[in-house]
C-alpha positions as CSV (number, residue, x, y, z in Angstrom):
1,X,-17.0,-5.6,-12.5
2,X,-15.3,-6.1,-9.2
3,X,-15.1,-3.8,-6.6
4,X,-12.0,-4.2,-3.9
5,X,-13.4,-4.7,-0.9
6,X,-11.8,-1.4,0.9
7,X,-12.9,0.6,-2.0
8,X,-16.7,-0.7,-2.0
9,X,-16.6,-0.1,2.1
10,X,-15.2,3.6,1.9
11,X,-17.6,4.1,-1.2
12,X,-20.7,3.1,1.4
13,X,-19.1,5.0,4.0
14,X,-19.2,8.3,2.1
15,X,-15.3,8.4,2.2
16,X,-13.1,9.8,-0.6
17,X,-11.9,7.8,-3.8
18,X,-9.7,8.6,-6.3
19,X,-9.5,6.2,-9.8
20,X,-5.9,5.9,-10.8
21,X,-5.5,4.6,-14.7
22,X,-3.3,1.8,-15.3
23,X,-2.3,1.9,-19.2
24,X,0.4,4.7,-17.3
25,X,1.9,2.1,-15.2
26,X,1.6,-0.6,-18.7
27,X,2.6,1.1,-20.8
28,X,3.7,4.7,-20.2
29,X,6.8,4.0,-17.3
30,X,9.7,1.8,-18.2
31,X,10.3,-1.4,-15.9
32,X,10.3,-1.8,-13.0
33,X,10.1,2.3,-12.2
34,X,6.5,1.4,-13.0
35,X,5.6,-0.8,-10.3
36,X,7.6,1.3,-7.5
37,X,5.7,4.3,-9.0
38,X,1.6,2.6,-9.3
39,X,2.2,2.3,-5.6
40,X,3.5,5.5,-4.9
41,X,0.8,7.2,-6.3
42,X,-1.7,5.0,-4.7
43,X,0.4,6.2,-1.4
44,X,0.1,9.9,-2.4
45,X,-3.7,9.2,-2.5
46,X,-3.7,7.5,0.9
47,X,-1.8,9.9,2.4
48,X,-4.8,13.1,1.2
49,X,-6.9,11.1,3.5
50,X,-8.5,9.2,0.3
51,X,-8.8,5.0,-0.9
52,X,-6.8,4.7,-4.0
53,X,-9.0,2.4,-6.8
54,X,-6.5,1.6,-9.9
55,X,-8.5,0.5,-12.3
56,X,-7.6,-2.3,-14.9
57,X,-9.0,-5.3,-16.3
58,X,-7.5,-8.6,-15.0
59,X,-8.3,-12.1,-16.8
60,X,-11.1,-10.9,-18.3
61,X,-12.6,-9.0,-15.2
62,X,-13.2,-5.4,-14.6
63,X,-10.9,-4.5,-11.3
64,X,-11.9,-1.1,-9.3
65,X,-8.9,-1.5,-7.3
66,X,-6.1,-3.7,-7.6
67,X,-4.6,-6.1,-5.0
68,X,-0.8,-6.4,-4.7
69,X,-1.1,-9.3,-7.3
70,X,-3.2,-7.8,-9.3
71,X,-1.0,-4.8,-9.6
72,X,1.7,-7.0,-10.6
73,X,0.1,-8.8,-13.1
74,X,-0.4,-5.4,-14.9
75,X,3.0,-3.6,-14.7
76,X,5.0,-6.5,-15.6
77,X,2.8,-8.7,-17.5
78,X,4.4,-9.3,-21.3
79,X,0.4,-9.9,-22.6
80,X,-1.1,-6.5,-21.1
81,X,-2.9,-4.6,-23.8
82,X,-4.3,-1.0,-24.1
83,X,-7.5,-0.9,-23.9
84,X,-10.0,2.1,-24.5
85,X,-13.6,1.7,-24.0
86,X,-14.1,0.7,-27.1
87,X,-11.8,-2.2,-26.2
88,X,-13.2,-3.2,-23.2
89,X,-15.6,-5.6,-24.8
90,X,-13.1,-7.4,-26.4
91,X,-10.9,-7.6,-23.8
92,X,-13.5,-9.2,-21.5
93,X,-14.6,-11.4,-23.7
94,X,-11.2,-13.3,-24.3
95,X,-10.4,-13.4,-20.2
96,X,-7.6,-10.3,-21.7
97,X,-5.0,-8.4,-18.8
98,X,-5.6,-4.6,-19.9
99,X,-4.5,-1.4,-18.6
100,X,-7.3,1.3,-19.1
101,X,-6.9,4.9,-20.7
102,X,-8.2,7.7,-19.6
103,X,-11.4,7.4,-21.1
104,X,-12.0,3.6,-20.6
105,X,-10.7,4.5,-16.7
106,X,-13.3,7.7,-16.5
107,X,-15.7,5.2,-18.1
108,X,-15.6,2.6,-15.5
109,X,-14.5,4.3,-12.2
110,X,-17.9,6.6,-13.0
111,X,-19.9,3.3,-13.3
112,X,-19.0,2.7,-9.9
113,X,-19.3,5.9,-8.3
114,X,-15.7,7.1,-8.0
115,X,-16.3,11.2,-8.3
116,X,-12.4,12.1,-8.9
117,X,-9.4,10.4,-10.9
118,X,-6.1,11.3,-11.4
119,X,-3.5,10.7,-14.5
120,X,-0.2,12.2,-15.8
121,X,-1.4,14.1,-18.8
122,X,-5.1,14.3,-21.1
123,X,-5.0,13.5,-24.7
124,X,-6.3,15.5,-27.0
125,X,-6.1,16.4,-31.1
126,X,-3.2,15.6,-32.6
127,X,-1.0,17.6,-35.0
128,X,-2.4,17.4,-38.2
129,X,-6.0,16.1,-37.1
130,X,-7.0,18.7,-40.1
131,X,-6.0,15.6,-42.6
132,X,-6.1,12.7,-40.0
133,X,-9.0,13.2,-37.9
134,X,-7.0,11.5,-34.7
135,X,-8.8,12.6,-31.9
136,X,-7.9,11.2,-28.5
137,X,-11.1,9.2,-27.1
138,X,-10.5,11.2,-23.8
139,X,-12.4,14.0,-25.2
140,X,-15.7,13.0,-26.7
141,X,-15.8,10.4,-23.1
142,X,-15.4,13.4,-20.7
143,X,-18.4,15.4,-22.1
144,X,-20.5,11.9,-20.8
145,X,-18.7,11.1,-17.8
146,X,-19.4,12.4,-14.5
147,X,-16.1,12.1,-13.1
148,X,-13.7,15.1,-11.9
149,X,-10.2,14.6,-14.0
150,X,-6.9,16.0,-12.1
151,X,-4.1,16.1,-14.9
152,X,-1.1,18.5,-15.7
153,X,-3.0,19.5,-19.0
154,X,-2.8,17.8,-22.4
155,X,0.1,16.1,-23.6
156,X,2.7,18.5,-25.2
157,X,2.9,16.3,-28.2
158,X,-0.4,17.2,-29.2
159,X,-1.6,20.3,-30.4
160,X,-2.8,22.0,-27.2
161,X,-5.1,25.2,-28.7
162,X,-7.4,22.3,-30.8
163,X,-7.4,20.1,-28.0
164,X,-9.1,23.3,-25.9
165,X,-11.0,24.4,-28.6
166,X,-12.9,20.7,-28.6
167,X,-13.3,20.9,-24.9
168,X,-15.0,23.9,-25.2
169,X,-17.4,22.7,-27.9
170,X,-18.0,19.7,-25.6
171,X,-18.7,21.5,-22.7
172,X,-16.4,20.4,-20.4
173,X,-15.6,22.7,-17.5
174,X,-11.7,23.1,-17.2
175,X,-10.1,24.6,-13.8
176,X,-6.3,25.8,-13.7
177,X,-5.4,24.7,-10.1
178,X,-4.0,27.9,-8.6
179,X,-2.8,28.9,-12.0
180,X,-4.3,31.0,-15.0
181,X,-2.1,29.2,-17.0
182,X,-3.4,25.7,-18.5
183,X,-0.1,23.5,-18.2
184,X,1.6,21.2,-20.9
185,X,2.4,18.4,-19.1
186,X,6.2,18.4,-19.6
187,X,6.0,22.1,-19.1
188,X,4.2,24.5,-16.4
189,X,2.5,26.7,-18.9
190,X,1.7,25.4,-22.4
191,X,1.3,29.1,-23.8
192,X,-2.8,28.7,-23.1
193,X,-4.9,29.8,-20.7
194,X,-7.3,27.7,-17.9
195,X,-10.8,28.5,-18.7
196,X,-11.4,29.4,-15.0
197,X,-8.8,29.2,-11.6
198,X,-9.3,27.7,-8.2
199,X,-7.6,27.8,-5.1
200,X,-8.6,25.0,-2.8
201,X,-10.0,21.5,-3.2
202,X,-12.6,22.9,-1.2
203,X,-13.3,25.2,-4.2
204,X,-13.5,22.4,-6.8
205,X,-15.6,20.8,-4.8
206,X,-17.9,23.5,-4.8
207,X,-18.1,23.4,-8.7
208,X,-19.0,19.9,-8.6
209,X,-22.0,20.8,-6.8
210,X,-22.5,23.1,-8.9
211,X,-22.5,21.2,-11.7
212,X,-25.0,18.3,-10.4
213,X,-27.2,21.2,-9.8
214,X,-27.4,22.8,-12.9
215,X,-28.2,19.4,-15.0
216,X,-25.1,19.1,-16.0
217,X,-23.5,15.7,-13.9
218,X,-22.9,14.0,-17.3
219,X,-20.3,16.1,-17.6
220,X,-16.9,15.9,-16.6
221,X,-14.4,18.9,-14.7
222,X,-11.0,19.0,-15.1
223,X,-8.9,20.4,-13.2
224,X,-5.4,21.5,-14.4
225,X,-2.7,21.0,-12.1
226,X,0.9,22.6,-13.3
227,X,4.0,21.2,-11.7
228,X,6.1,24.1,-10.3
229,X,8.0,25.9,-13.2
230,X,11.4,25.1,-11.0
231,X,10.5,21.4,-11.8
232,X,8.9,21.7,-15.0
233,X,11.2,20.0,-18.2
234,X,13.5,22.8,-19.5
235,X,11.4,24.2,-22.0
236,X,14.3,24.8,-25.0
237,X,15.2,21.4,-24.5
238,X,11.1,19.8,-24.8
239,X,10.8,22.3,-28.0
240,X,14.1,20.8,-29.5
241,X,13.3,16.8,-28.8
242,X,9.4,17.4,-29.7
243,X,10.5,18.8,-32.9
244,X,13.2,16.1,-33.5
245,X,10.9,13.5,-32.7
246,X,8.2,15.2,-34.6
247,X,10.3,14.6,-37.8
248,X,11.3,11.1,-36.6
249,X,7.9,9.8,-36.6
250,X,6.7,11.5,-39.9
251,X,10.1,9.9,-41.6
252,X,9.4,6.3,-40.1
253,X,5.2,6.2,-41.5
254,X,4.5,6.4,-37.5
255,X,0.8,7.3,-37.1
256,X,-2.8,6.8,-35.0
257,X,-2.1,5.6,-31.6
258,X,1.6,4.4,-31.9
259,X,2.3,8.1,-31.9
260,X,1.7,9.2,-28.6
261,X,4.2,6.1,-27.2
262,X,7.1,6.8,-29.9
263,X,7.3,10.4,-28.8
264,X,7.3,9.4,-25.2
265,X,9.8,7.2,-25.7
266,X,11.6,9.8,-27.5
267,X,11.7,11.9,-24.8
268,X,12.6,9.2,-22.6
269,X,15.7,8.7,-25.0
270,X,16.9,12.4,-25.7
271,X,16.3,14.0,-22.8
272,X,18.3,11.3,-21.0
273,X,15.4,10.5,-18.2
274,X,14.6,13.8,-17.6
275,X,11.1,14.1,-18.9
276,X,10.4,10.7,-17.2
277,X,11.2,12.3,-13.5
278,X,9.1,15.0,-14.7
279,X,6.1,12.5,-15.3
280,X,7.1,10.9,-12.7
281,X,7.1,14.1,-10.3
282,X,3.3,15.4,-11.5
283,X,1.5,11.5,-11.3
284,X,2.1,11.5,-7.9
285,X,1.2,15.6,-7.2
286,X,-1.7,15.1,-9.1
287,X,-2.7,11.5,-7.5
288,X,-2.1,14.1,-4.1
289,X,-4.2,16.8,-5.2
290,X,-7.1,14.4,-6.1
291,X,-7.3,12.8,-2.9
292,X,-7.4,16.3,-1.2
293,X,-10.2,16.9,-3.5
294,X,-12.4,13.8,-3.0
295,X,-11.6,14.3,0.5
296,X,-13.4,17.5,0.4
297,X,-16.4,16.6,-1.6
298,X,-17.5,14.3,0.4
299,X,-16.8,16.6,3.5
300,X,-18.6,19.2,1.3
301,X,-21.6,16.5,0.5
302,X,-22.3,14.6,4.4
């Protein structure tokens, strides 16, 4: 594993990092929005006060934080594969270019002492789990990890009451950021409620001592961070294309992990680019927020 020389130094220095994953900039944003955008959000991050570490793997080597080259080599690669941490091996082993997930991201930005990471939207259980068991790895890796995960809630295209259900049974703490409301992604409120609310950055980092104190640093916090409803994906018009591509997928034998990408790019399709300036919009408020907040835990912690 390789650690970028300004991470490692503001790491030792007790300054604030925040992990960004890079299977969003891969594989989740449409060329070349996707470069413009990985350095945005490592600019959002900057500009909290905080070192941005995108985390990927790079001929075979496990990057905490990408150089300009590096960062190239992952959003416009034509070989870059998704890799979870059950891939990782694998992808190490063959000298592979692979964007990180959530989980594999959490994984590794814990295993070198990032506190906070920020990404677009958690996976969760997916519609019809019941009969498929397809579970996003996110899940079972947060209630290991000690990381703090800023998101804008699950993933709308998933089923959003299961997916909170299985947090709960994990154990993972969830915060709505200055909302009672847990969001769903696309949209500000996903009809669910945040398990607890916070105010400040300050405030979450307060729970994370917490946390450590009680035992329970194995564990992961997220904290849910809505976009405003003004800015939020017109919600008759995310119920219409998530049904529509609900049905498309079924009809076309889609399933497992090529799910999650068809509806995205479904979205991406019907909506005309609207729901990818709302992903757009909440990467970089969340990649904001998560700075402020590792920014204040180590403020909280020296």
């Amino acid at each position: 594993m390789i650690v970028h020389p300004e991470v490692s130094a503001a790491l030792r220095a007790g300054r604030g990092v925040v992990a960004l994953e890079s299977t969003l900039i891969a594989h989740g944003l449409p060329r070349p929005e996707n470069l413009r955008v990985a350095r945005e959000a490592e600019a959002a991050v900057r500009a909290a006060g905080a070192v941005p570490a995108t985390v990927a793997v790079v001929g075979g080597e496990v990057r905490i934080g990408l150089d300009d080259a590096a960062l190239e080599a992952i959003a416009l690669g034509e070989d870059v594969v998704k890799a979870g941490v059950r891939d990782l091996p694998p992808a190490v082993a063959r000298g592979a270019d692979a964007a990180t997930t959530v989980a594999s991201t959490a994984h590794l930005a814990a295993r070198a002492g990032i506190a906070v990471f920020a990404t677009g939207g958690l996976g969760g259980v997916h519609r019809g789990a019941r009969e498929s068991w397809d579970e996003s790895a996110d899940l079972t890796t947060l209630a290991r990890t000690r990381i703090v995960l800023v998101c804008a809630g699950v993933k709308s295209i998933v089923d959003v009451a299961a997916t909170l259900e299985r947090l709960e049974t994990l154990n993972v703490t969830v915060l709505g950021y200055r909302t009672d409301a847990f969001p769903g992604f696309y949209l500000s409120d996903s009809g669910h409620r945040a398990g607890w609310r916070v105010e400040s950055p300050a405030e979450v980092a307060a729970v994370m001592r917490a946390r450590d104190a009680l035992g329970l640093e194995r564990r992961a916090v997220v904290v849910a961070n809505p976009l405003p409803s003004s800015e939020q994906l017109d919600p008759a018009l995310h119920d219409r294309v998530l049904r529509e591509g609900l049905e498309a997928a079924a009809a076309g034998g889609v399933s497992g992990r090529d799910v999650t990408p068809f509806l995205l790019d479904h979205f991406h399709r019907e909506t005309r680019g609207a729901s990818l300036d709302v992903n757009v919009r909440l990467v970089l408020r969340n990649a904001g927020l998560a700075g402020e907040i590792a920014v204040a835990a180590e403020a909280a912690s020296s």
